[in-house]
C-alpha positions as CSV (number, residue, x, y, z in Angstrom):
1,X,2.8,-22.8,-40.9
2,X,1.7,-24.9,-38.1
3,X,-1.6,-25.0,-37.5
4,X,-2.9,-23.8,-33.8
5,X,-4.8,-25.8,-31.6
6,X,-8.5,-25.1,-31.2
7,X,-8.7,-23.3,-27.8
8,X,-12.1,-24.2,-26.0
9,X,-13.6,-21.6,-24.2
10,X,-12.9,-21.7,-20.3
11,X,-16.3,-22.6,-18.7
12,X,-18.4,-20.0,-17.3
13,X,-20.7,-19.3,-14.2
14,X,-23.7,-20.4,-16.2
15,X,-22.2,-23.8,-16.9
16,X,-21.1,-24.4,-13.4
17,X,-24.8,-24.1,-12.7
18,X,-25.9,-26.6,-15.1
19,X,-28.1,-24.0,-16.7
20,X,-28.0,-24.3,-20.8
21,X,-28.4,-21.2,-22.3
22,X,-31.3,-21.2,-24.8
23,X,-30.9,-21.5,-28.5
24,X,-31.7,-18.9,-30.4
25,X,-34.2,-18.8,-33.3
26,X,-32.6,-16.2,-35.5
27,X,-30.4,-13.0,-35.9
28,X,-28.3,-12.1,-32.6
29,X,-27.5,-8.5,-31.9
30,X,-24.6,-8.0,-29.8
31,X,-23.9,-4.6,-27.8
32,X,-20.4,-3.9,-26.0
33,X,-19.6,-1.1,-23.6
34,X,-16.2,-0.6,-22.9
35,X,-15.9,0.4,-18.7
36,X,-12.4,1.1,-17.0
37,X,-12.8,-2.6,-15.1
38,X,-14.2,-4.2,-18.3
39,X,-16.1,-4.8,-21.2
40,X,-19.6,-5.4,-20.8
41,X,-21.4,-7.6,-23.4
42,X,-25.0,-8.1,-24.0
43,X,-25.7,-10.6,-27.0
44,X,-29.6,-10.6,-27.8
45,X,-32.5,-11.5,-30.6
46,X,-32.7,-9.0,-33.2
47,X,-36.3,-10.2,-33.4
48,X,-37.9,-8.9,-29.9
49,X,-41.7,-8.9,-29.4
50,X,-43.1,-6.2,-27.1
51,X,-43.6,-8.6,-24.1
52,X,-39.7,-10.0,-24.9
53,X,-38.7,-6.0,-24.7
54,X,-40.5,-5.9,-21.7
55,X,-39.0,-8.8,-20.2
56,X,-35.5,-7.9,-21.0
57,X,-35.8,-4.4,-19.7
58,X,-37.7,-5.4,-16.4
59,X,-34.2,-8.2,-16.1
60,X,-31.8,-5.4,-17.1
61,X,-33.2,-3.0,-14.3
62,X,-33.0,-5.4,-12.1
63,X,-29.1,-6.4,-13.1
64,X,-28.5,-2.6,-12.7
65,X,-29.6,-2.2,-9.3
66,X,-27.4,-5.4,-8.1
67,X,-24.4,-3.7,-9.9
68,X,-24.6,0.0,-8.1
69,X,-25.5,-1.8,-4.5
70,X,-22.4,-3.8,-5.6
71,X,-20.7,-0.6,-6.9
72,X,-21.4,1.0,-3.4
73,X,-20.2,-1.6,-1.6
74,X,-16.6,-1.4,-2.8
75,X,-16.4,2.4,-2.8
76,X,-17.4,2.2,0.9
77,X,-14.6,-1.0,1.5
78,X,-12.0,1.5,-0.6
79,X,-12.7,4.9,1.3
80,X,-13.0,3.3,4.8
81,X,-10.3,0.6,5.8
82,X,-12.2,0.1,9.1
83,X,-15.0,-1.4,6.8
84,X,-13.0,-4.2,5.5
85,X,-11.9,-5.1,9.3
86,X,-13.6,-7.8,9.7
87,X,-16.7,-8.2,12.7
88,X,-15.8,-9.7,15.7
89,X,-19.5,-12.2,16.3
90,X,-17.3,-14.2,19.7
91,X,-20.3,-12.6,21.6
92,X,-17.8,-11.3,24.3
93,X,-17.4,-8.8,26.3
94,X,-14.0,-6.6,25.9
């Protein structure tokens, strides 16, 4: 059998950035909910505090209100072709 090459993984928006993601310190719990577009994967410490919880669910509310206006956004582009026309900005008169 011939042994397969390690595949790395393809970089992601975070390491474009720059930004590091944070070791962690102990057990990881990871959650996955399976959406007609996708899976979605959340991957955090098994070990919250209460402030952590608070944190995360103050970050996760925020998340969720990005995704609906996002969400809304494309339902509007798919029910209205007109919406995906884009705005004429010349400043001219017709």
């Amino acid at each position: 059998m011939t042994p397969q090459p390690q595949v790395k993984p393809t970089s992601t928006r975070v390491d474009r950035l720059g930004i590091k993601p944070i070791e962690s310190s102990g057990a990881m719990l990871q959650e996955v909910f399976n959406l007609d577009e996708g899976p979605v994967t959340l991957i955090f410490p098994s070990n919250l505090s209460p402030e952590s919880y608070e944190e995360l669910e103050d970050g996760l509310q925020f998340f969720l209100r990005r995704a609906k206006r996002r969400a809304e956004v494309r339902a509007q582009g798919e029910e209205s072709p007109i919406a995906l026309k884009p705005a004429d900005h010349s400043g001219s008169a017709g």
